[in-house]
C-alpha positions as CSV (number, residue, x, y, z in Angstrom):
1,X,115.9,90.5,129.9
2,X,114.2,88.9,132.5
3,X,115.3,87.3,135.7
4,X,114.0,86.1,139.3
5,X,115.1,87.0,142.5
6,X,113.9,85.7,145.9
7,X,110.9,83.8,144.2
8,X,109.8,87.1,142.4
9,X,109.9,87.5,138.4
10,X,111.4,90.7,137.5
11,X,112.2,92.1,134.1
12,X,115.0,94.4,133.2
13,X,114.0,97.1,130.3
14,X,116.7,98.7,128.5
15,X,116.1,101.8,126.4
16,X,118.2,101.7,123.3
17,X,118.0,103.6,120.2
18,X,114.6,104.9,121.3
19,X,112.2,105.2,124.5
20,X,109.8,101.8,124.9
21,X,107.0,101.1,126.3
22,X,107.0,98.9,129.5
23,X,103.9,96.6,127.8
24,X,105.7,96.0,124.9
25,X,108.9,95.6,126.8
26,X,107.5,92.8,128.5
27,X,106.0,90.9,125.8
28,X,109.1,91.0,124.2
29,X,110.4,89.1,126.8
30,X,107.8,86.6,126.8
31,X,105.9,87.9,129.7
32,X,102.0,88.0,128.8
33,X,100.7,91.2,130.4
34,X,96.7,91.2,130.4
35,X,95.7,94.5,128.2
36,X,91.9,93.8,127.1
37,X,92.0,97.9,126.6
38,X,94.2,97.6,123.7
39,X,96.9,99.8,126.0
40,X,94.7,102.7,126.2
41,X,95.0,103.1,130.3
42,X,91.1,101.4,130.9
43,X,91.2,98.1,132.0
44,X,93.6,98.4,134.6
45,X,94.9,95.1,134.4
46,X,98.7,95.8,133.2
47,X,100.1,96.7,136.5
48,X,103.6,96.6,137.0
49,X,105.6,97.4,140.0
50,X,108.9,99.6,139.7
51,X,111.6,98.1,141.7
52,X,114.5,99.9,139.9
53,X,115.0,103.1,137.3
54,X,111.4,105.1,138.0
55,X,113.5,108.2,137.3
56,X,114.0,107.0,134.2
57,X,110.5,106.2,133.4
58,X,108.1,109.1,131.6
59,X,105.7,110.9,134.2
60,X,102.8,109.4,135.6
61,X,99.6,109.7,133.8
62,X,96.0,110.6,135.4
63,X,94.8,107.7,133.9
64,X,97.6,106.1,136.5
65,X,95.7,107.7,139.4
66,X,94.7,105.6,142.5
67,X,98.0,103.1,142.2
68,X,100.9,102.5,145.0
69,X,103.2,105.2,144.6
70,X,105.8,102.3,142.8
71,X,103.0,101.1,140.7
72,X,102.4,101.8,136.9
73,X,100.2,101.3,134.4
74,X,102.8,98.9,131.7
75,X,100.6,100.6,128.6
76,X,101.3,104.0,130.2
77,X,104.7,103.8,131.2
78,X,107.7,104.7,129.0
79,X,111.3,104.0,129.6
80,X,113.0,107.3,128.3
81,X,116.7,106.3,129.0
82,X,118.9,103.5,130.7
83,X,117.3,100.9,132.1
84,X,114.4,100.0,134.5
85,X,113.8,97.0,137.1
86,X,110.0,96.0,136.6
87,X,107.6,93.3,138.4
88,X,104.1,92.2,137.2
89,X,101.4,92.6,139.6
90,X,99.0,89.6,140.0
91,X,95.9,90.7,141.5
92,X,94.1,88.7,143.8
93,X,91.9,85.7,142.7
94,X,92.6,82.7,140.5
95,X,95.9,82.3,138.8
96,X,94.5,80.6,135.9
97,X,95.8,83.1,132.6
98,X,93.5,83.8,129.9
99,X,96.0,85.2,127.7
100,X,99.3,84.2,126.1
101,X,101.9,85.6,123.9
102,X,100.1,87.0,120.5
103,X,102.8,87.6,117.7
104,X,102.1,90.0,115.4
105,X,101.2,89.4,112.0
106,X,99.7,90.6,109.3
107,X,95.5,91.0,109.4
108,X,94.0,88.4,106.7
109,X,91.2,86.9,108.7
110,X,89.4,83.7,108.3
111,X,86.2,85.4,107.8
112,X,85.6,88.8,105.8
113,X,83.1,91.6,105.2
114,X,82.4,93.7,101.8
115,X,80.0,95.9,100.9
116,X,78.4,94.8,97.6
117,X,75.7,97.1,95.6
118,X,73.0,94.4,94.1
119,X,70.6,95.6,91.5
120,X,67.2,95.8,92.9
121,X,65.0,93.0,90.6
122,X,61.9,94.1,88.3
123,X,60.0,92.8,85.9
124,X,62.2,93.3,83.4
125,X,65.3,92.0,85.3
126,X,63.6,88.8,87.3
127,X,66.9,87.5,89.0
128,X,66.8,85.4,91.6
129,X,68.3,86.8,94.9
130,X,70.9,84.2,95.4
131,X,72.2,84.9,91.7
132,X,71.5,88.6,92.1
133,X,74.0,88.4,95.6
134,X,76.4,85.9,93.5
135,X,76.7,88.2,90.7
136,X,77.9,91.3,92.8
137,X,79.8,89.4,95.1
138,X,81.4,86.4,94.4
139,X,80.0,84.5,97.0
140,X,76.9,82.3,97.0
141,X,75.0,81.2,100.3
142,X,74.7,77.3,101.1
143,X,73.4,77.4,104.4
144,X,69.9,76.8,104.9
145,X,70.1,79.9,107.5
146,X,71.5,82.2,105.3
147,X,68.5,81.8,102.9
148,X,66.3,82.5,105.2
149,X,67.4,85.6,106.6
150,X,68.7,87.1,102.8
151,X,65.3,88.2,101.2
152,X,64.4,90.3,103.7
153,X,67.7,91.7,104.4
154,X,68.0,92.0,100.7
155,X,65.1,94.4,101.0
156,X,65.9,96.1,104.0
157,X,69.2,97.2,103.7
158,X,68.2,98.7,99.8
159,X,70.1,96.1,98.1
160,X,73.3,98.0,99.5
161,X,74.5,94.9,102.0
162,X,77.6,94.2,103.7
163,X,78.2,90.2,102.9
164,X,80.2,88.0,105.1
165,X,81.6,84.9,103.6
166,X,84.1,82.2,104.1
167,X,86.0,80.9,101.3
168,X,83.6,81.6,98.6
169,X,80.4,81.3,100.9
170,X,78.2,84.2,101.9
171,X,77.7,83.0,105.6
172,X,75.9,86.3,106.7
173,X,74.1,89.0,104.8
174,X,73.5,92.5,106.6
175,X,73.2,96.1,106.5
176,X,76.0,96.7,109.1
177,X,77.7,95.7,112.5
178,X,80.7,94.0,113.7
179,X,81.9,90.3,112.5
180,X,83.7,88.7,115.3
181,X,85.9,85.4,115.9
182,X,85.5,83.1,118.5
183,X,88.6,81.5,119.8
184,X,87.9,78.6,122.2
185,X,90.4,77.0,124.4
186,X,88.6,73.7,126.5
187,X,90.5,72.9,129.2
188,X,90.5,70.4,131.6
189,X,89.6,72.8,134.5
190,X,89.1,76.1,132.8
191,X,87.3,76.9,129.2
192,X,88.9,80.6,127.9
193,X,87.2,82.3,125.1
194,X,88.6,85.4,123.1
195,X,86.1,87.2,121.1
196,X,88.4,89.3,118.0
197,X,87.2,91.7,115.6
198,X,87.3,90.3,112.5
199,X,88.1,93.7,110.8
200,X,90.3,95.1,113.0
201,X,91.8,92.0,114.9
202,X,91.6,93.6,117.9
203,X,90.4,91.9,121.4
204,X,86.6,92.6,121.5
205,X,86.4,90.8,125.2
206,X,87.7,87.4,126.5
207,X,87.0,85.5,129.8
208,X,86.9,82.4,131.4
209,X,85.0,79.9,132.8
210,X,85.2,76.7,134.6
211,X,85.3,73.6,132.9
212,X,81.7,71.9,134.0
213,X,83.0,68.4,133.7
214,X,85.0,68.9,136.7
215,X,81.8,67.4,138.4
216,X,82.7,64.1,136.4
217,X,86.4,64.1,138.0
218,X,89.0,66.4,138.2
219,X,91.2,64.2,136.1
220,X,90.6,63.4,132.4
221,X,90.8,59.5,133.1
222,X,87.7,59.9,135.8
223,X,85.7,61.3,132.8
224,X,86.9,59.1,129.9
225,X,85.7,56.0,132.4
226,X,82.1,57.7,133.1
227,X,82.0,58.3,128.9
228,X,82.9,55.1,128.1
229,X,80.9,53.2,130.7
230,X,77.5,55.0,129.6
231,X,76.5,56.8,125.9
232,X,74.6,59.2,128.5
233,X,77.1,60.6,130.4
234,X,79.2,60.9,127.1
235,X,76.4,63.3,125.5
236,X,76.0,65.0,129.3
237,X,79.5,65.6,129.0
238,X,79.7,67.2,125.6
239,X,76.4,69.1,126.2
240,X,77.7,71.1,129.8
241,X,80.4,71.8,127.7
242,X,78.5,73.2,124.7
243,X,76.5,75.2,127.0
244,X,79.8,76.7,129.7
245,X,80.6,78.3,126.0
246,X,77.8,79.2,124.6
247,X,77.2,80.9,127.9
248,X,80.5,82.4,128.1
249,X,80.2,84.1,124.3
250,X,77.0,85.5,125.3
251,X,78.0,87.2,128.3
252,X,81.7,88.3,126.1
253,X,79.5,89.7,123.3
254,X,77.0,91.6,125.4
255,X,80.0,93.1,127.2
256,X,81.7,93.9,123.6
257,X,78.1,95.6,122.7
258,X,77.4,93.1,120.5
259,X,75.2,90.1,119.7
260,X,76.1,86.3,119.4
261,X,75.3,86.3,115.8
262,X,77.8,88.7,115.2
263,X,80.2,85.8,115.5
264,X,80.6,84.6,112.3
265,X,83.5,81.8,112.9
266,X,85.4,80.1,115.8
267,X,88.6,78.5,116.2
268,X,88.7,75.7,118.4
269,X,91.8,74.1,120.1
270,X,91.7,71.5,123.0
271,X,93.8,68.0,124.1
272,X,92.0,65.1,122.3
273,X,89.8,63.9,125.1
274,X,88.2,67.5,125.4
275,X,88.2,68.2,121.7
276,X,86.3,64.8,121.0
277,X,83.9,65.2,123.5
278,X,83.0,68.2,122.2
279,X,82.2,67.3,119.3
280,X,80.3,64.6,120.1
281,X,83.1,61.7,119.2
282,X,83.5,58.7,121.3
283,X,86.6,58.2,123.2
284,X,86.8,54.7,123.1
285,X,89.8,54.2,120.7
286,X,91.4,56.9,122.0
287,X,91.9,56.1,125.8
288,X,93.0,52.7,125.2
289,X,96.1,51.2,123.4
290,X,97.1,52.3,121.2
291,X,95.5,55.3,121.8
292,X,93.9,56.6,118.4
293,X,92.2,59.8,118.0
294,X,89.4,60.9,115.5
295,X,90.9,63.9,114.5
296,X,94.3,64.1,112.9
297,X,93.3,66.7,110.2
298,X,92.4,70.3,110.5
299,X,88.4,69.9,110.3
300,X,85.9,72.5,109.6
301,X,81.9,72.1,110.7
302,X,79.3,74.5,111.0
303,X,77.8,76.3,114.3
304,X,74.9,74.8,114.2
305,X,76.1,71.2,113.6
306,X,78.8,71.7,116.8
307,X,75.9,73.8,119.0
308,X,77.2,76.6,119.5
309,X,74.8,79.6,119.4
310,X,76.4,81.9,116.9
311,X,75.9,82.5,113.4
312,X,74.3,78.9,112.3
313,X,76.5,78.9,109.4
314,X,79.9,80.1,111.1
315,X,82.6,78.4,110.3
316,X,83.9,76.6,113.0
317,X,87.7,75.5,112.9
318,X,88.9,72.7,114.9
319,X,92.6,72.4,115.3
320,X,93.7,68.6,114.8
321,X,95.0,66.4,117.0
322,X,98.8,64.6,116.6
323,X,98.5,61.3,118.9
324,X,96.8,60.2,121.8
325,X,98.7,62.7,124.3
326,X,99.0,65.4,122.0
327,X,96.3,66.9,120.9
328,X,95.0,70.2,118.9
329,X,96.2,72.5,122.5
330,X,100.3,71.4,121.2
331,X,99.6,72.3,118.0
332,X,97.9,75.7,118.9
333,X,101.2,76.2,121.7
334,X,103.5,75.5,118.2
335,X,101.9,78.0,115.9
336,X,102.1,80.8,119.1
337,X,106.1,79.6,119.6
338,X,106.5,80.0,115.9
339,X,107.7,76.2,115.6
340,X,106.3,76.1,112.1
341,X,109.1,78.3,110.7
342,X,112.9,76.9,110.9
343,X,115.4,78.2,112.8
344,X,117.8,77.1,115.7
345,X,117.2,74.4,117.7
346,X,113.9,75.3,119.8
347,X,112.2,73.9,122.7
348,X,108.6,73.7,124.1
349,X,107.0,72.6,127.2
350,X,103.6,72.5,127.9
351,X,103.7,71.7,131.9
352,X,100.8,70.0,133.3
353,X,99.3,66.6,134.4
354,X,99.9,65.9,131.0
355,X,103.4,67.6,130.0
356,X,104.0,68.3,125.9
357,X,107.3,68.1,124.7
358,X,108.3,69.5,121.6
359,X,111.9,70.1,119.8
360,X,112.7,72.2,116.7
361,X,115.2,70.8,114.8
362,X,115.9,71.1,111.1
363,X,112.9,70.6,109.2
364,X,111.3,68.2,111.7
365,X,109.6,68.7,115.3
366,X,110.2,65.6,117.6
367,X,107.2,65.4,120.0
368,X,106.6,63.4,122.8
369,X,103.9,63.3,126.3
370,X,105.1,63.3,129.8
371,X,102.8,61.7,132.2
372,X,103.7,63.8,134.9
373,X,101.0,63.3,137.1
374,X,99.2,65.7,139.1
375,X,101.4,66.5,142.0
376,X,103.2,68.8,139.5
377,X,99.9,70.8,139.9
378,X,100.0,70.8,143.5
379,X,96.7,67.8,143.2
380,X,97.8,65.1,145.6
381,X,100.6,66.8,147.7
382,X,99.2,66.5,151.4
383,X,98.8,70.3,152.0
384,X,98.6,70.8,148.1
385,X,96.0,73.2,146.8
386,X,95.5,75.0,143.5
387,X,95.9,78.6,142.2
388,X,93.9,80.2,144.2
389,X,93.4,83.0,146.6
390,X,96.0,82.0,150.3
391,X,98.1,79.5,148.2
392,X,101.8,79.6,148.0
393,X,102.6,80.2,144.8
394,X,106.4,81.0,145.7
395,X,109.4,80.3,148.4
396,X,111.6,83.3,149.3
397,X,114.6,82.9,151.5
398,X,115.1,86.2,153.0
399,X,117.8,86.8,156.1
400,X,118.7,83.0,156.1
401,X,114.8,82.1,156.7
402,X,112.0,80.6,154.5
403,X,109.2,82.8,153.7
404,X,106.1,82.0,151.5
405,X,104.5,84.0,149.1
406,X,100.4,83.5,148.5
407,X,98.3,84.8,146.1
408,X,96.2,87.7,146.7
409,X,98.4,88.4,149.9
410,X,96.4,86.5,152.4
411,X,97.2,84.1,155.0
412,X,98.7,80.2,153.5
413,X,95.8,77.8,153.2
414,X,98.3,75.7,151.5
415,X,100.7,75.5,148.3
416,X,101.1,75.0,144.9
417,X,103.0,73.6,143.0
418,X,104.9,76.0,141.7
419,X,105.5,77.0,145.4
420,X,106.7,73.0,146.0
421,X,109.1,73.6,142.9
422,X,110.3,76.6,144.7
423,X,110.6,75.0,148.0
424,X,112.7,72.3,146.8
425,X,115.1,74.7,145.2
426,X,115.8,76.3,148.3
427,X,115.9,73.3,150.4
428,X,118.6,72.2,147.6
429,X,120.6,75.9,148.1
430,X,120.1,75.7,152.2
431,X,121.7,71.9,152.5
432,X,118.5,70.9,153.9
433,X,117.8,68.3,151.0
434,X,120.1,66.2,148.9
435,X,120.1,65.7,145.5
436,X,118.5,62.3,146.1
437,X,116.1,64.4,147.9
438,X,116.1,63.4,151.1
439,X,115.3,66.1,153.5
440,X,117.9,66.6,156.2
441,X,117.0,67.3,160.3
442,X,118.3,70.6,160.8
443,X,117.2,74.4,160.8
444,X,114.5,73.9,158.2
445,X,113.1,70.5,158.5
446,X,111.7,69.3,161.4
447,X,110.7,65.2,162.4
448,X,107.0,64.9,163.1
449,X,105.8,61.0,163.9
450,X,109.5,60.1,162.9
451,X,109.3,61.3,159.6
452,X,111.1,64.1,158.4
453,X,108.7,67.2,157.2
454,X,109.0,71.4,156.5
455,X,106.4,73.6,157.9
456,X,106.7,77.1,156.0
457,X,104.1,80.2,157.5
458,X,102.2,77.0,158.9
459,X,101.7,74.6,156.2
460,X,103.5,71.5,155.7
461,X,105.8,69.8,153.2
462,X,106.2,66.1,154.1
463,X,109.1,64.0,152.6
464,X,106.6,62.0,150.5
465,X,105.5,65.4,148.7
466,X,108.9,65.4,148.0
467,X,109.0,62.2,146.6
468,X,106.1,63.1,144.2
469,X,107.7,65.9,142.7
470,X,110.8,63.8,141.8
471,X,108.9,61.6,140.4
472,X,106.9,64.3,138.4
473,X,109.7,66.1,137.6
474,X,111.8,63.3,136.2
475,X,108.9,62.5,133.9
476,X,109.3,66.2,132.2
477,X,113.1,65.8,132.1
478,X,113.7,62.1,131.1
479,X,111.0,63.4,128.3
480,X,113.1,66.6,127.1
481,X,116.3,65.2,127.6
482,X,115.0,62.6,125.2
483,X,114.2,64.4,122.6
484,X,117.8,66.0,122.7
485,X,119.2,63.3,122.8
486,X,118.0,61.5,119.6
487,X,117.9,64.7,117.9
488,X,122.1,65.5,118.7
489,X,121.5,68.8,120.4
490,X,122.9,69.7,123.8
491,X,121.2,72.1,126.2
492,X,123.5,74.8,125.1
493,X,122.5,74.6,121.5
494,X,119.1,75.6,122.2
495,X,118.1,79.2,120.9
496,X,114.9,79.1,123.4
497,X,112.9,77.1,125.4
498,X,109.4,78.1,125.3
499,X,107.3,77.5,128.4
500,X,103.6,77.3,127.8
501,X,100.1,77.0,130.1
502,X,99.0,78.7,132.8
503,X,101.5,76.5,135.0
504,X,103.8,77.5,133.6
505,X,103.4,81.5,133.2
506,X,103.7,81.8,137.4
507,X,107.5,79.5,137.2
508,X,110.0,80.5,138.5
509,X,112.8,79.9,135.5
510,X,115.5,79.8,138.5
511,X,114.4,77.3,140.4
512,X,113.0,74.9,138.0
513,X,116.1,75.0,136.1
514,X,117.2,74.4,139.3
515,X,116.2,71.2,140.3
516,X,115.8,70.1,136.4
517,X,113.0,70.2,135.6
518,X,113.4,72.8,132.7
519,X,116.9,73.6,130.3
520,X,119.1,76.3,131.5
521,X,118.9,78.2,128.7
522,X,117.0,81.1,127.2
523,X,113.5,80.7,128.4
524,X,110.1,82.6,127.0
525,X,106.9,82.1,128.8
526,X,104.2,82.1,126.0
527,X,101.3,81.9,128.5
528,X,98.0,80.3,127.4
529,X,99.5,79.6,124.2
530,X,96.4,77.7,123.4
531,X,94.5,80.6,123.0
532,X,96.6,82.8,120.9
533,X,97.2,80.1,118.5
534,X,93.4,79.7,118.0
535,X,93.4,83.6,117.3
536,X,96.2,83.3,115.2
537,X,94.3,81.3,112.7
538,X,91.0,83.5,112.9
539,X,93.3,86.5,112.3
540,X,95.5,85.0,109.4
541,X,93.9,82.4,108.1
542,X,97.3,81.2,106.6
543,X,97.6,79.8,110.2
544,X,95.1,77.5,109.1
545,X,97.9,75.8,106.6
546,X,100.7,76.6,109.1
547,X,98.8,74.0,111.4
548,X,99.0,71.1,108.9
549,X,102.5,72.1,108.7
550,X,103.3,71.9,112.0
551,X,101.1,68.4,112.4
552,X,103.0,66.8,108.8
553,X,106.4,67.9,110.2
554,X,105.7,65.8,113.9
555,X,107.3,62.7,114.6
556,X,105.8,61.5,117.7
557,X,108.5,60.0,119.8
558,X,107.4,56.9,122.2
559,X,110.0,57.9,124.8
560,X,109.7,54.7,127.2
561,X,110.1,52.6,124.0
562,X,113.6,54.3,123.4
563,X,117.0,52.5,124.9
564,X,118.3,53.2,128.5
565,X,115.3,55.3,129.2
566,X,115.0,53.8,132.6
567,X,118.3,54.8,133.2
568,X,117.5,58.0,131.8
569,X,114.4,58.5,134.5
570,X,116.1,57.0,137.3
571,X,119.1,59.9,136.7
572,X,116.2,62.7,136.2
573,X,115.0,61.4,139.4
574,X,118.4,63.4,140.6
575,X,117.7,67.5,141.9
């Protein structure tokens, strides 16, 4: 079980019928830990502080050498008996996450490899080699790239080649190596790419990038005007994209040993504005009532016709897109939350200038967009900043004071606005706010020029920040509360709420159930859901199916069009 104290996420492991390890502990509850090593003890980047139980932890490992004394390697560290108190270490640098939440399931990949034994032509036997490969496969090639390469592999590898095909066509033929899968999550800011073994379905590498458009605008809306306005900066658009990735794979399959033709199919998920431009689509009908995307089937193109410098004739899967607002990202996030699947009335939340909502519930998944604006990112708040290095990320009140927390430890250039969620929880707690929001003169907020402000470790929270969080937040509650309500379920009927995005992975649970802005109920961060939902569906390509499922069981839900919603957003505006 997990729970925050202070600002700080901790997680409470309980041994029961047998010892568990910390990393597996805390994916359990829904806390993405990085592990690129596959829990061997190499990469490092599971770090978890001990706040409570080390006694009852297994001993430390050399491969644990060089940590704090109260620090642990998760994959390393077993809890033997009773229970241990555990925090996640974020290291310094950008808080964007990579990963998310990766259920397990069983390996049946999009892409496979066999070894087939062809018999070697002659005179006598004059077969053509695409027969000859057919025969003893299966599979036939179509690509034009595949024929070109085959005779001469044919002949290299002694008519003893491993073939690689996609639903019945040979899309690689080769004496050995590894087949990867390239999962691809375009983000507004941030591009992430996972490269997975297509055999195994581990990890090979993953990193991230940023998202190159950001030189267009950091919002989507600055970008969809320069598209629109000029068929050049729509194709400069798509092609700094093409090349951020194609960039990104290179350097992820060098590091994983391998080459970029080893990656023989990718699964792409994005919101609509980035998944159009991508491909090359125009955005016209799509940013502009009523707001139609291009894409509202699972669609599959090759490499070569999408640009990306991989196997020519990789598959390459594009995750559809619901509505306007809710694009191929959501349906990725569902497929990661397991929303495909009935069960008890679930919950997800995509938070971000562009909030997904989604509800569970019976055979049908209500889904609606929350324009929340940016301030919910921190963009726009006078002192606001993003996740990086000297931002507050969280508010502590320790011995009746405020204190900030920033990432990487370094002095507060400014907050977030996770941190402005937690500030306005404990403003709320101290009686230094009302539930209107109004800050109140006293101990913790001061009057500068007449108007009423808080100034924590030096930076400053005005009332009008305030004012754009309520407005943000009531835009993600109204939105939920929505859903609930045409759907009959109250807050305490939920079985989960699932939080996705990287947003949403540094919340604190507390304090935005707080204030509203999420359910109090049973809450499971899923991380860059995006992501694992793209590798879902190059590791099982069932997920491919469970996506059309998920997109056939939507009903998109036009909350402003619904009765008393104003009322409704006007009450959300309420801490």
């Amino acid at each position: 079980m997990w729970r925050a104290s202070s600002g700080v996420l901790m997680v409470e492991v309980k041994v029961r019928d047998r010892p568990i390890r910390l990393i597996d502990a805390l994916w359990e509850a829904g806390i993405p830990v990085e592990g690129l090593c596959g829990g061997m003890g190499l990469c490092g980047k599971c770090v978890v502080k001990v706040i409570r139980g080390s006694d009852n932890l297994n001993p430390r490992t050399p491969r644990e050498a060089g940590l704090d004394h109260d620090e642990r390697l998760a994959c390393m560290a077993w809890a033997m008996r009773g229970s241990v108190d555990v925090e996640p270490v974020r290291r310094s640098g950008s808080n964007f996450v990579a990963i998310g939440y990766e259920p397990t399931v069983p390996l049946k990949p999009a892409v496979r490899m066999i070894k087939s034994k062809l018999s070697q032509p002659t005179l006598e036997n004059q077969v053509p080699d695409d027969v000859n490969l057919m025969r003893e496969s299966g599979s036939r090639p179509r690509h034009l790239w595949v024929y070109r390469k085959m005779p001469q592999a044919l002949r290299d590898c002694g008519w003893s080649v491993n073939v690689v095909s996609f639903e019945g066509d040979v899309i690689d033929v080769r004496c050995d190596g590894d087949v990867l899968g390239a999962a691809i999550d375009i983000g507004s800011t941030k591009i992430a790419v996972h490269l997975v073994n297509m055999r195994s379905g581990d990890t090979a590498a993953y990193g991230v990038t940023e998202n190159p458009q950001v030189t267009y605008g950091v919002d989507i809306i600055s970008r969809a005007a320069a598209a629109m306005s000029d068929a050049r900066a729509a194709e400069q658009l798509r092609s700094i994209t093409i090349k951020a990735i194609n960039e990104l794979i290179a350097r992820l399959a060098n590091d994983a040993g391998s080459s970029v033709l080893d990656v023989a199919a990718a699964a792409v998920a994005g919101n609509t504005v980035m998944t159009q431009l991508f491909l090359g689509i125009s955005i016209n009908n799509l940013v502009q009532s009523p707001y139609i995307p291009s894409i509202g089937l699972p669609s599959i193109f090759a490499a070569d016709d999408v640009g990306l410098s991989i196997n020519p004739a990789a598959p390459v899967l594009v995750l559809p897109s619901v509505a306007g607002f809710i694009g191929g990202d959501a349906v990725a996030d569902a497929l990661a939350a397991g929303m495909h699947r009935p069960g008890g009335p679930r919950l997800l939340i995509d938070i971000g200038t562009n909030t997904e909502v989604m509800l569970r519930v019976g055979d049908k998944i209500l889904a609606a967009s929350a324009p929340a604006g940016s301030a919910i990112e921190g963009v726009g708040i006078s002192s606001g900043v993003r996740a990086v290095d000297g931002a507050i990320e969280a508010v502590q009140v320790i011995d009746g004071k405020l204190r900030a927390v920033t990432i990487g430890n370094k002095s507060p250039i400014g907050i977030t606005g996770t941190g402005l969620i937690d500030l306005a929880a404990a403003l709320l707690q101290l009686g230094a706010m009302s539930r209107s929001g109004k800050l109140i003169p006293g101990p913790f907020v001061e009057t500068i020029n007449g108007v009423p402000a808080v100034i924590i470790d030096g930076v400053t929270v005005t009332q009008r920040d305030i004012r754009l969080l309520q407005e943000a937040k009531a835009a993600i509650q109204s939105t939920w509360k929505a859903l609930l309500r045409l759907a009959g379920v109250a807050e305490s009927d939920l079985a989960a709420v699932y939080i996705a995005g990287s947003f949403g992975t540094h919340l604190n649970p507390n304090s935005a159930a707080y204030i509203g802005l999420i359910p109090r109920s049973r809450v499971i961060f899923l991380g860059n859901a995006s992501i694992s939902g793209a590798k879902l569906v190059l590791r099982n390509f069932d997920y491919w199916s469970y996506a059309t499922r998920v997109v056939e069981s939507i009903k998109v839900v036009e909350t402003a069009a619904m009765g008393n919603y104003e009322k409704a957003f006007l009450e959300s505006t309420l801490f």
